[in-house]
DRENVEXGU-26216 format. One line per 8 residues: number of its first residue (from 1); their letters; for each residue z negated, y, x negated of N, C-alpha, C. Coordinates in steps of 0.001 Angstrom, whole numbers, plus 500000, padded with zeros to 6 digits. Layout:
NUM	A	Z Y X Z Y X Z Y X  ...;
//
This chain:
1	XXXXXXXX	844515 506258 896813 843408 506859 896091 842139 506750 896930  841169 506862 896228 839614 506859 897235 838927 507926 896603  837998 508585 897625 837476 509660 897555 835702 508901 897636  834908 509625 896305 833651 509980 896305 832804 510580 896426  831778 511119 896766 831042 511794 896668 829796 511503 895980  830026 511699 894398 829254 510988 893500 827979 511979 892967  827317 512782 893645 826601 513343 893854 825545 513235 894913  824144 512484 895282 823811 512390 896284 822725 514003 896882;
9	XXXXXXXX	822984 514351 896372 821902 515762 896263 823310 516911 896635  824320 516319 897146 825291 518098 896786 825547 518373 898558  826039 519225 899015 826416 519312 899917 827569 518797 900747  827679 518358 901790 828833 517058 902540 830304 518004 901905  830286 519595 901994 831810 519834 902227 832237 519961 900649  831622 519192 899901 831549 519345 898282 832103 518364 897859  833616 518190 897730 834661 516398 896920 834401 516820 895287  834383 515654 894789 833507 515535 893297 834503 514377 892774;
17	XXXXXXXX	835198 513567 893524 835817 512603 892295 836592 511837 893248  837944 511565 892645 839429 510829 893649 839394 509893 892431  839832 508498 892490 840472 507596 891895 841638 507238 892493  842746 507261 891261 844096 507000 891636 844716 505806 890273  845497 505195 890098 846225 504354 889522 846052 504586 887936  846294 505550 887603 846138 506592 886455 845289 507184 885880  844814 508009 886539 843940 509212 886366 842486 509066 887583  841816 509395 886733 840463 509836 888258 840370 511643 888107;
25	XXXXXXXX	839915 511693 889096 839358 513356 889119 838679 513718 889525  837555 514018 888658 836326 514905 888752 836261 516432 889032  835312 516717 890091 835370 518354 890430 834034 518693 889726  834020 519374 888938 832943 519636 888347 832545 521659 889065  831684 521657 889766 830969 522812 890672 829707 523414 890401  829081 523305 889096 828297 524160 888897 827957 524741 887494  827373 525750 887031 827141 526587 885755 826734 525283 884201  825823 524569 885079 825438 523705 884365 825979 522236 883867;
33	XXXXXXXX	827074 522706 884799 827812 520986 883917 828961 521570 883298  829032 522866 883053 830222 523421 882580 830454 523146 880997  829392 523134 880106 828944 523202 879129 829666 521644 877778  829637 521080 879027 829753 519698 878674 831016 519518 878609  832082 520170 879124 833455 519998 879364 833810 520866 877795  833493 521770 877075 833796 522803 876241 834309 521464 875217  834404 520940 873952 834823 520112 873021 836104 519464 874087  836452 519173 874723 837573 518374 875286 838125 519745 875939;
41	XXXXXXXX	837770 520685 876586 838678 521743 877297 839066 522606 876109  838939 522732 875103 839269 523427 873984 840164 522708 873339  839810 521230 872823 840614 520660 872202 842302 520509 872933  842286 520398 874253 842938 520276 875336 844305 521972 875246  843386 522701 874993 844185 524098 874942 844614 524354 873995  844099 523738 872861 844260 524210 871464 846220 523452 870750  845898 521544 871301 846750 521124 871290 847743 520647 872150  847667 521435 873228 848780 521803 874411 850636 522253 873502;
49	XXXXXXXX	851499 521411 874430 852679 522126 873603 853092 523430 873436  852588 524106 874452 852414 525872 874195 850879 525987 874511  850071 525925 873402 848957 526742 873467 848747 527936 874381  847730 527811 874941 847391 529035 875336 845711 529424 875576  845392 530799 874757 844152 530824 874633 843264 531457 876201  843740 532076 877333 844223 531950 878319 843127 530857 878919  843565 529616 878281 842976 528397 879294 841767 527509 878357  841802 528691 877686 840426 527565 876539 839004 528203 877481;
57	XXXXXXXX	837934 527351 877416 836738 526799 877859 835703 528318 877310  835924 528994 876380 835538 529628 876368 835936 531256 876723  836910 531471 877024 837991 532463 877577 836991 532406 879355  837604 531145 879955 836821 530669 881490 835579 531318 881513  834293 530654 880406 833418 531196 880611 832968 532521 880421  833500 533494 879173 833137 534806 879563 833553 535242 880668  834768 535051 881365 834924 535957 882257 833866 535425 883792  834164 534058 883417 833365 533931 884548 832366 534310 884906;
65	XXXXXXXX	831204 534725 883658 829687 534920 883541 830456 536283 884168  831214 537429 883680 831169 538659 884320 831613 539183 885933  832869 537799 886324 833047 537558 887489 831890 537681 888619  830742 536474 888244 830067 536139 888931 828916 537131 888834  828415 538243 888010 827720 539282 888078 828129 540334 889170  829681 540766 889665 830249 541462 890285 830619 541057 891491  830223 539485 891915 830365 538820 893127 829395 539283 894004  829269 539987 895257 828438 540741 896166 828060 539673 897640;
73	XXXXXXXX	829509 539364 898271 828998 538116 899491 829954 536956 899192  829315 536135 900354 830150 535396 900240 829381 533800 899235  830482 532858 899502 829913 531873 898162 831355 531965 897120  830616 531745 895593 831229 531512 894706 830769 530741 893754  831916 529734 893490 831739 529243 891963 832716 528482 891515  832409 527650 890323 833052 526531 890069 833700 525846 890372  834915 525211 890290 836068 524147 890944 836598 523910 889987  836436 523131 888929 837010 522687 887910 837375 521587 887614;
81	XXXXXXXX	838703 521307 887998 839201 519506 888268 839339 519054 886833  839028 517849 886467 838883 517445 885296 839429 515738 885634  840522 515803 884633 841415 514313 884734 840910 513689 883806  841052 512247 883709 840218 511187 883028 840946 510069 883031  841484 509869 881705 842447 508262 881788 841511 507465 880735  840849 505984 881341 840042 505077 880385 838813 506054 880052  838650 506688 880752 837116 507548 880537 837559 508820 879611  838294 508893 878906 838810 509963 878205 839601 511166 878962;
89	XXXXXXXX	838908 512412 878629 839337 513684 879475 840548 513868 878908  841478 514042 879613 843035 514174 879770 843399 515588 880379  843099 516302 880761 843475 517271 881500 842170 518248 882454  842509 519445 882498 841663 520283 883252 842147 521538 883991  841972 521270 884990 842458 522648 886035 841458 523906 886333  841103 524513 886065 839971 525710 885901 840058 526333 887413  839658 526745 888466 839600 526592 889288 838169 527674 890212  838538 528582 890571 837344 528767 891397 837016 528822 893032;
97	XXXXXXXX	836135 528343 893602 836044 528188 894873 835195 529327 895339  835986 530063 896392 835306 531211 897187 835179 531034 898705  834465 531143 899884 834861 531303 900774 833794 532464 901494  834654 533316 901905 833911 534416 902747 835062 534838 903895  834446 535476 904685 835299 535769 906196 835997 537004 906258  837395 536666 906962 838686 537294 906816 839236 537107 907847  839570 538417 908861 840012 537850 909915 839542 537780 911017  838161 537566 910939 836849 536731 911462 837066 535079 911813;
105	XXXXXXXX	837524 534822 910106 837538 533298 910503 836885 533459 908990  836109 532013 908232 835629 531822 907059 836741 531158 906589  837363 531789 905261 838331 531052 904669 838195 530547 903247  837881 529495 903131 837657 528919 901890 838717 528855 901271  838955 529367 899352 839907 529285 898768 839515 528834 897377  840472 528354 896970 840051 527672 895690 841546 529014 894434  841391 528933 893832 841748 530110 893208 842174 530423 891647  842838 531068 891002 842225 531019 889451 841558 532264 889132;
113	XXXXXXXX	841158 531694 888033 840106 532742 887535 840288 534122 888192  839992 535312 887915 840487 536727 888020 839897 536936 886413  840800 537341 885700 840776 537304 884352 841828 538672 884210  841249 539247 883057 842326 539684 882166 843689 538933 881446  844088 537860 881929 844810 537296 881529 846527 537295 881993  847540 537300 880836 848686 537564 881294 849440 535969 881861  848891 534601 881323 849217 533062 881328 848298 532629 881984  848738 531919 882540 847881 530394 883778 848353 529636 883465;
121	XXXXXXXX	848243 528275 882755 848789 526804 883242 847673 525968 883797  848268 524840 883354 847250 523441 884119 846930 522765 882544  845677 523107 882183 845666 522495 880638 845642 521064 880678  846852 520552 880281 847435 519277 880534 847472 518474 879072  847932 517222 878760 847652 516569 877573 849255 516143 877272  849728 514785 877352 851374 514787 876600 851868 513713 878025  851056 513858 879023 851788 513180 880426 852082 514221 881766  852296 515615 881705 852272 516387 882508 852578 515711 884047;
129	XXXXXXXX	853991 514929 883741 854008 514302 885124 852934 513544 886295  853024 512946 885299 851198 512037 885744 850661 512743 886410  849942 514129 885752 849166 514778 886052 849289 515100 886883  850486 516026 886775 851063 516722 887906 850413 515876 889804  850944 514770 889440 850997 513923 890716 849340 513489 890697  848302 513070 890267 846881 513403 889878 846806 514304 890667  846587 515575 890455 846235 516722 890732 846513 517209 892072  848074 516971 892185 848462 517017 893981 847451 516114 895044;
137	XXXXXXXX	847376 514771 894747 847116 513631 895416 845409 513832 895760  844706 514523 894765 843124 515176 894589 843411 516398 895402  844486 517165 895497 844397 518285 896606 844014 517909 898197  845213 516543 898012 845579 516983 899398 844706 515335 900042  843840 514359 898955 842926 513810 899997 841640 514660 899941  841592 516148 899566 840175 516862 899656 840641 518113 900697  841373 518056 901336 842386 518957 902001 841422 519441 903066  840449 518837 903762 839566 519190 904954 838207 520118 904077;
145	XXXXXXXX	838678 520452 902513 837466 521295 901970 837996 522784 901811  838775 522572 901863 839526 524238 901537 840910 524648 902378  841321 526158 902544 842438 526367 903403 843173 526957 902854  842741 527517 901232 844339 527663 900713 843948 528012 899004  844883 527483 898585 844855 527706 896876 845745 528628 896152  845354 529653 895548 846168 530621 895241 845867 530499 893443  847533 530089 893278 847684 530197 891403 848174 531310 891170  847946 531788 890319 848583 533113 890088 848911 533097 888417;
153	XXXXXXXX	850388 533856 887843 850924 533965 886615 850871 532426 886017  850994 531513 886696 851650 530164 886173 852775 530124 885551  852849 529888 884169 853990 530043 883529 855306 528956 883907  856404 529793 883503 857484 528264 883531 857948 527860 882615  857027 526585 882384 857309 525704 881442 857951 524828 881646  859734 524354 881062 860028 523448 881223 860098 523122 882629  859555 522013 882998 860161 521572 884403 858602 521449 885452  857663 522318 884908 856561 522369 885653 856583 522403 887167;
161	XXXXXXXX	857416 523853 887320 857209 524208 888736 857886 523515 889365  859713 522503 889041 859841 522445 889557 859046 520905 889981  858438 519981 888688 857647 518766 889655 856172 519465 890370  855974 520294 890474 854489 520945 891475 855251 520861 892818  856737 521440 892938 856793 521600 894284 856920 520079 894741  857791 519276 893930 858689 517646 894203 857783 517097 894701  855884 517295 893797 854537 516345 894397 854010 516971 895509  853948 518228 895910 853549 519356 897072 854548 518167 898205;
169	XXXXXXXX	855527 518460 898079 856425 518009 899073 856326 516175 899633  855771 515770 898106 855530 514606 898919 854649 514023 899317  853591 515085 899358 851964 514587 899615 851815 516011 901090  853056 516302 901711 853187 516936 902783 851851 518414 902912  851978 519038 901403 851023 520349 901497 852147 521369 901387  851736 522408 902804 852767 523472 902693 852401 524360 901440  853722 524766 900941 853216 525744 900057 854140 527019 899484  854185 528303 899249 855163 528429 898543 855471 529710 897009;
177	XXXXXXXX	856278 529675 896831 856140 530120 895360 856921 531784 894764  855971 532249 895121 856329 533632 894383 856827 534186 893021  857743 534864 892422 858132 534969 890911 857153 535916 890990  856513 536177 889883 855868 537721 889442 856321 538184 887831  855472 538294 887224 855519 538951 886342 856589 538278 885113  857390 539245 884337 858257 538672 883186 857399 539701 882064  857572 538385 880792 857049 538855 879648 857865 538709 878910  858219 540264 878094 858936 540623 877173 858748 539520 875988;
185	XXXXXXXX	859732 539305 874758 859772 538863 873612 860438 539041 872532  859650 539153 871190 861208 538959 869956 860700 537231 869594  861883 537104 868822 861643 535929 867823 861701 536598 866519  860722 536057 865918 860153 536598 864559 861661 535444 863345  862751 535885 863187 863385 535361 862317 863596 535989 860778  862943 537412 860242 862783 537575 859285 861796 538458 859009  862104 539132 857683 861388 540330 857495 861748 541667 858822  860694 542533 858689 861372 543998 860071 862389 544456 859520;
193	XXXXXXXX	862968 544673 858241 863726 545489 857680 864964 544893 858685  864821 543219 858549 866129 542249 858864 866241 542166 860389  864873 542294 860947 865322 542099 862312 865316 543587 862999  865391 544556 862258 865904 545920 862879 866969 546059 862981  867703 545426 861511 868859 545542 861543 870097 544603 862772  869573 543554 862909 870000 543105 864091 869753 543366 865535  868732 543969 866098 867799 544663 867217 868823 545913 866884  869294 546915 866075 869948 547998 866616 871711 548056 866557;
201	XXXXXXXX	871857 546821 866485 873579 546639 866933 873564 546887 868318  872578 546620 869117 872880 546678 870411 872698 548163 870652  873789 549255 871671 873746 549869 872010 872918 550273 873131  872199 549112 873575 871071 549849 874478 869795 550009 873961  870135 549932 872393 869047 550211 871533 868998 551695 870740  869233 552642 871477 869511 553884 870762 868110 554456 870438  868234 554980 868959 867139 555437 868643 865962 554741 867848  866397 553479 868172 865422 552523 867168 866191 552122 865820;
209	XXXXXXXX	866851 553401 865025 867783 552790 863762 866631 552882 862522  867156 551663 861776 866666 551151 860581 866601 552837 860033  867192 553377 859649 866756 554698 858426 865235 555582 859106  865528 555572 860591 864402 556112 861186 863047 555039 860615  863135 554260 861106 861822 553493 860669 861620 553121 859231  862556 553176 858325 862304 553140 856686 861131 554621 856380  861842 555782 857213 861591 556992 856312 860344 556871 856824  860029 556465 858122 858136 556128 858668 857116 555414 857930;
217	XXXXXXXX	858118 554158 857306 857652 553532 856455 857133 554105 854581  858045 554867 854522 858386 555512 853443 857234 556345 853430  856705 556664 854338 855560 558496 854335 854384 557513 854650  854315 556131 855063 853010 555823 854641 853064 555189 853196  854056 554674 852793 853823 554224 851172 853022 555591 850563  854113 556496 850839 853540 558112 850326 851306 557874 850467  851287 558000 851757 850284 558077 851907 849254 557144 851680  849354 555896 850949 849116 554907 850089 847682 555525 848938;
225	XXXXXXXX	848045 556394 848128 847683 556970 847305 846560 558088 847671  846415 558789 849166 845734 559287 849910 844595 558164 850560  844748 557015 850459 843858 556330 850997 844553 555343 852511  845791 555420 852897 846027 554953 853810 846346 553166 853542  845964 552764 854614 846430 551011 854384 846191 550372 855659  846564 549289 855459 847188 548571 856715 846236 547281 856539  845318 546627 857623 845106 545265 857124 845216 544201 858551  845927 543103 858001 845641 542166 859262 844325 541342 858961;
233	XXXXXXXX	843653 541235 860310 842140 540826 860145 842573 539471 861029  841849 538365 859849 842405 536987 860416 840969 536469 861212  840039 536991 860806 839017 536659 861149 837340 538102 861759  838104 538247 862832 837599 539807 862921 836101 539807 863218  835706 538435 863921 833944 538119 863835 833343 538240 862273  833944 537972 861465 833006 538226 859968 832803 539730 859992  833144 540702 860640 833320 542157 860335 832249 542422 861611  831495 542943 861284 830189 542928 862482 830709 544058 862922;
241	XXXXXXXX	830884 545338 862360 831395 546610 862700 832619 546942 863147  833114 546112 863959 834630 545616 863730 834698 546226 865429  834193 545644 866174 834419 545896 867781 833864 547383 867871  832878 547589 867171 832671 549574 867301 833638 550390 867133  834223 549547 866316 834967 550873 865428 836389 550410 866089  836197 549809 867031 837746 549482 867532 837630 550324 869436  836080 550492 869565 835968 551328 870715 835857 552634 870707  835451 553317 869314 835279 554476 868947 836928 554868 869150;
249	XXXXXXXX	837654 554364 868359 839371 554868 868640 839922 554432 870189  839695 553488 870765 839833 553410 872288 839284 554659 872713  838038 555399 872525 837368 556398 873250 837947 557749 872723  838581 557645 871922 839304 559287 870936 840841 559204 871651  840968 557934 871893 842757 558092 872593 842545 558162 874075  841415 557987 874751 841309 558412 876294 840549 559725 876297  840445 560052 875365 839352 561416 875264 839386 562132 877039  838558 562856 877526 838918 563209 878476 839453 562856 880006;
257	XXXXXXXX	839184 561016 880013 840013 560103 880913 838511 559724 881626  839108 559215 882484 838304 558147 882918 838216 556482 882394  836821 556629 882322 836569 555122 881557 837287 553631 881704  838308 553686 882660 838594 552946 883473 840044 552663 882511  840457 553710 881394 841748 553568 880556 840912 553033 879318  839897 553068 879313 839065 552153 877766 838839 550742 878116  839898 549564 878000 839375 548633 878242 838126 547731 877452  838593 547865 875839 837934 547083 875418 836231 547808 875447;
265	XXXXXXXX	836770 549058 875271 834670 549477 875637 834761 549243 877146  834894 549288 877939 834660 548812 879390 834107 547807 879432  834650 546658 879223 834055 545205 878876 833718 545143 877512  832521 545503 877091 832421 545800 875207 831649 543901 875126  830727 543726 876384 830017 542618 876164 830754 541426 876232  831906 541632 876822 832963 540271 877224 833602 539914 875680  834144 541392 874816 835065 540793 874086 833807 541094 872961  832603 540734 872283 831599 540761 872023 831578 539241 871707;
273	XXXXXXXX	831704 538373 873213 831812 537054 873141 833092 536545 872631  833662 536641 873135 835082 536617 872835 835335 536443 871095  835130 537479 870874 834696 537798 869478 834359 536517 868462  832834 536053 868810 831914 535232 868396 832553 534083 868746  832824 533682 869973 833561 532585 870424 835048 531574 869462  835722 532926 870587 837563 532494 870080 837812 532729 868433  836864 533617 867612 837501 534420 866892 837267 533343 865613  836011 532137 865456 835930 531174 864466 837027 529981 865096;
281	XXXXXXXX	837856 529949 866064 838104 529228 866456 839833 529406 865904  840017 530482 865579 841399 530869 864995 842042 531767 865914  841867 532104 867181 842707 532266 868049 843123 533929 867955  841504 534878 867263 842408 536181 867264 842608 537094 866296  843283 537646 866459 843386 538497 864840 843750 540284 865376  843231 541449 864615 843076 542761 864610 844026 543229 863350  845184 544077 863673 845789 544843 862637 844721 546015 862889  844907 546419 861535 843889 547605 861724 844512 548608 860741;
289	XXXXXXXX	844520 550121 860770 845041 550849 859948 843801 551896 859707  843624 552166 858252 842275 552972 858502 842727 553928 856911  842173 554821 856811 842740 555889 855971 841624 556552 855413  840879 556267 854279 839821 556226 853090 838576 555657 854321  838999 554630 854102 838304 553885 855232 837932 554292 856204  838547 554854 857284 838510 555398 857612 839727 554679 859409  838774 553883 860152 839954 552986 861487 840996 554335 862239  841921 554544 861762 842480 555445 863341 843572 554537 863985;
297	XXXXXXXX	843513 553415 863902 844645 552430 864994 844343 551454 864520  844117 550299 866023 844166 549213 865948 845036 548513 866922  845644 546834 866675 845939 546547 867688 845583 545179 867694  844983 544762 869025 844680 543329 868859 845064 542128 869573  844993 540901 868749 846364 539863 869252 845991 538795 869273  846682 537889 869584 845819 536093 869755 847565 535494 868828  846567 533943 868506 847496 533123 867539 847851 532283 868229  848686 531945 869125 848614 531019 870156 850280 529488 869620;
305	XXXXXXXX	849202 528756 868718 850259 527599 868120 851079 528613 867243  852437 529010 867386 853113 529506 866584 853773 530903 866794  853299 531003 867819 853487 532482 868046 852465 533478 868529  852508 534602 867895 851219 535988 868160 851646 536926 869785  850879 536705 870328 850816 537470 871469 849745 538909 871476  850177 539937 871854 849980 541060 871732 849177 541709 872881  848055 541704 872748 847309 542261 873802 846463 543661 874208  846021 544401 873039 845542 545704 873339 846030 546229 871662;
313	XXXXXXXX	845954 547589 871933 845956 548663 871256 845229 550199 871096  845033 550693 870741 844507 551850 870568 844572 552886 869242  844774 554448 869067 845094 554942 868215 844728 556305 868455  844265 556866 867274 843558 558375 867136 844850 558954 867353  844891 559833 868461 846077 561134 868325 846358 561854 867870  845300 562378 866508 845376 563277 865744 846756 562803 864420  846783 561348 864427 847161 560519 863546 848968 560609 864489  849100 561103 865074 850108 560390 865881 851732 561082 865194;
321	XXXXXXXX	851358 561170 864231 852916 561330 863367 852947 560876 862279  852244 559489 862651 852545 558505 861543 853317 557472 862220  853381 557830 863925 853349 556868 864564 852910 555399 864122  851313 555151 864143 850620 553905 863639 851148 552922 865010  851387 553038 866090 851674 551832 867043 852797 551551 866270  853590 551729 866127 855023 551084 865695 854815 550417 864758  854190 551158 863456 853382 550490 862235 852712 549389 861609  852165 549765 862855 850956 548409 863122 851537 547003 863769;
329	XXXXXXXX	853301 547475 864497 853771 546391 865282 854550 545913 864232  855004 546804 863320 856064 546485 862285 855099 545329 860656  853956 545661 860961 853507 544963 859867 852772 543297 860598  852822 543772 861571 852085 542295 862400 853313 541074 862340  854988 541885 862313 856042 541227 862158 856181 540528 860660  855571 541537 859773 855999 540877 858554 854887 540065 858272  853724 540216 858714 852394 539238 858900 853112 537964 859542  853647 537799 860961 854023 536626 861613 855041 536135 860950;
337	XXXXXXXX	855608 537029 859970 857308 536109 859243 856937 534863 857953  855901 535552 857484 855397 535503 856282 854349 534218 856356  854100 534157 857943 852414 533113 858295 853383 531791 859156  854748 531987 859081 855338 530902 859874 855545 530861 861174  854842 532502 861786 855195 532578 862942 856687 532443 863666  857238 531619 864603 858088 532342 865669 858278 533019 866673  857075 533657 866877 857775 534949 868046 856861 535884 867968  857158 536899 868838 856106 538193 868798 856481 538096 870570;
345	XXXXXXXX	854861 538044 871506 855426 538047 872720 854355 539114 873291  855209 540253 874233 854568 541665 874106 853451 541467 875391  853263 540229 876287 852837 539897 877414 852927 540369 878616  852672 540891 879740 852865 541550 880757 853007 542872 880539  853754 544162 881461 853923 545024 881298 855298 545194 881602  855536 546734 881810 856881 547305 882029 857246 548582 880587  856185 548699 879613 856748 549711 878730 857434 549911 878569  858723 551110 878349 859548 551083 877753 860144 550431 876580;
353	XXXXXXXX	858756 550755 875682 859122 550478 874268 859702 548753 874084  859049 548215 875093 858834 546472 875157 860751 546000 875420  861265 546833 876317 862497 546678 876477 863248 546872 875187  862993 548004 874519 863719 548351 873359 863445 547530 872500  862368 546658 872376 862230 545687 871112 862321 543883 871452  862452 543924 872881 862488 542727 873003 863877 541937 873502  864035 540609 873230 865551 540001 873184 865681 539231 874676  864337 538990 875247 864647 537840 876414 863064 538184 877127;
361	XXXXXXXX	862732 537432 878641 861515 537324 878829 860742 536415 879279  859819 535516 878917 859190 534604 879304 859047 534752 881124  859254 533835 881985 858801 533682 883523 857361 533660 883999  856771 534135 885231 855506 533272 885153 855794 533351 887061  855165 532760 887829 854976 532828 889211 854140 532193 889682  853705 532914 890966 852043 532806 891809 852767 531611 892670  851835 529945 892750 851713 529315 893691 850902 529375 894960  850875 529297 896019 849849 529757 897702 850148 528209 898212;
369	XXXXXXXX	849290 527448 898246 849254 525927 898864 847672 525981 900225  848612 525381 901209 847572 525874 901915 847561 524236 902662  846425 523937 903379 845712 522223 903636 846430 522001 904889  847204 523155 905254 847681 522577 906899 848923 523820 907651  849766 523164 907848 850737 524262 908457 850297 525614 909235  849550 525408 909913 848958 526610 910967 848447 527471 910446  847698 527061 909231 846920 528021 908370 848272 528817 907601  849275 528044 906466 849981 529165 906191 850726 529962 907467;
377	XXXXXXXX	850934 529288 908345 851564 530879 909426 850659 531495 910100  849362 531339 909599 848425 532249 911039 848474 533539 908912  848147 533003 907814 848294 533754 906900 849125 534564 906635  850772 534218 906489 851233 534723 906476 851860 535982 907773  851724 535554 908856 851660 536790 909953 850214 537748 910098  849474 537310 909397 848620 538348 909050 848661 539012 907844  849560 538453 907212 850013 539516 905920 851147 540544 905972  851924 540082 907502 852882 541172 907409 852213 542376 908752;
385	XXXXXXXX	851374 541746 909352 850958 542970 909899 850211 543991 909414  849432 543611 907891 848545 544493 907698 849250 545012 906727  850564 544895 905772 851997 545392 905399 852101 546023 906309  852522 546141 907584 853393 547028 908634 852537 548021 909229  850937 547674 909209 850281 549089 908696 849976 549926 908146  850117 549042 906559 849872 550122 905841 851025 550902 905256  852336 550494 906421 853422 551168 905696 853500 552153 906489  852571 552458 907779 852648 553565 908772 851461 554673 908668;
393	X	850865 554260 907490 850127 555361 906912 850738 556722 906635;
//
């Protein structure tokens, strides 16, 4: 491979483009060329074999714009590797480069986002392997720019992780690989009536029986006639009043909390964009339950290819013997049965409830690749000493 620096205006410790057999790779490093990548980094996420909204171009940029408002020292920005077969964008690694001092040494890291996000991949096209080996080979001849790369919630797809380590290993970058987080799941195979009934054969399902959730069901039909109803919102940007009235019930169920349990009003301007963005784009949809029009529960979710992933909720407590969370989960099921969905995936978390409704759990795990042996052991023995202090607190 050969390394460029196809920028004559950028700074020396700044790699911008590797050519290899296959693929070239472009580092794209600032606000302003970001813009240009959006139609191919979308299209890229959209028709990925597991979608994920996660890694679309506009997801990156809200958070990033809020990232980089809350960045204090230090440098930050952009590192966004972008693959290219015959001039055509093939692939994109989202990527951010930080380096500030730790230690009292300056440690440059290249990174993913810090996102609200439960999925990381490598938004890849229908040659992952390729890529895969692309992407290593661009690490490790830019290896004298950075001292360590930290992925975090990389899903396991298929045989991802294990060709990341096979190309790590043969392009001699130490590295190694942490499990973290498991995400709960059902598979959406019928109506709720049908998949309750199979979900409570299992005895470590006590308490979730079909007659219980009919008669729940039963007292909102009742309440039908009072004004109560259920709607899935396929398109929640046409509803201008839609994100108010979804923070007003976030702010009635923390009543009394600290602001810090209201996410979506916390970040009201992020999912604002979000909103405007993802939301013509297909990706999110709002059950909403409201009673003579009247919102007291919402919960809101992304369409990701063929299955709905489940990401916030919120619900008036006054309402809370209708139990609308369950409600709202039970009609999103007959929404996903009905729309061709296969799965309902509850995303990160330890809830209880997630155990009781879910059959299996998706994997995800943090990669740490670092440019040179010394660096991961001077890292890692500084991670267990400041562990072995703070366990003598």
């Amino acid at each position: 491979m050969r390394y460029a620096n196809t920028k004559p205006d950028s700074p020396p410790d700044q790699p911008h483009y590797v050519a290899g057999p296959q693929y070239s790779v472009e580092c794209v490093t600032s606000l302003e060329e970001l813009p240009r990548l959006r139609q191919d980094w979308n299209r890229l996420s959209r028709t990925a074999g597991l979608p994920n909204v996660f890694m679309t171009y506009d997801w990156f940029q809200t958070w990033n714009q809020r990232r980089a408002q809350e960045h204090r020292k230090g440098v930050r920005r952009p590192h966004v590797l972008v693959l290219k077969r015959d001039e055509a964008v093939a692939g994109v690694v989202p990527l951010i480069y930080r380096a500030s001092p730790r230690f009292g040494f300056q440690v440059r890291r290249l990174e993913s986002l810090a996102s609200p996000a439960d999925y990381n991949d490598l938004v890849m096209g229908d040659d992952p392997a390729g890529q895969i080996e692309a992407i290593v080979d661009f690490l490790a001849a830019t290896k004298n720019h950075w001292d360590l790369i930290d992925l975090q919630s990389l899903r396991e797809i298929g045989d991802i992780r294990t060709r990341l380590e096979s190309a790590l290993s043969r392009a001699n970058l130490p590295y190694r690989v942490v499990p973290q987080e498991h995400c709960s799941y059902l598979p959406i195979e019928a109506n709720w009536p049908e998949l309750i009934r199979k979900l409570s054969q299992s005895e470590r399902r006590e308490g979730m029986g079909l007659r219980t959730l009919r008669n729940k069901q039963h007292r909102l039909e009742r309440m039908r006639a009072e004004g109560l109803r259920v709607r899935i919102i396929e398109n929640p940007q046409d509803e201008p009043a839609l994100l108010e009235e979804l923070i007003a019930i976030e702010k009635q169920e923390y009543i009394g909390q600290e602001m810090m349990g209201r996410f979506v009003g916390r970040f009201r301007g992020e999912f604002q964009c979000l909103f405007d963005t993802l939301g013509p784009q297909g990706w999110l949809f709002v059950a909403l339950m409201e009673l003579r029009s009247r919102p007291i529960a919402w919960l809101m979710g992304f369409r990701c290819g063929r299955k709905l992933w489940y990401y916030q909720g919120a619900y008036d407590h006054s309402f809370s013997r209708l139990s609308p969370g369950t409600m709202l989960f039970l009609a999103v099921l007959d929404y996903g049965f009905s729309h061709g969905y296969q799965e309902y995936d509850f995303l990160t978390g330890d809830e209880p409830y997630k155990k009781v409704w879910s059959v299996d759990c998706h994997k995800t795990f943090r990669l740490q690749i670092w440019s040179k042996p010394w660096i991961k052991q001077t890292y890692l023995a500084w991670g267990t000493v400041y562990r072995w202090f703070g366990s003598r607190k």
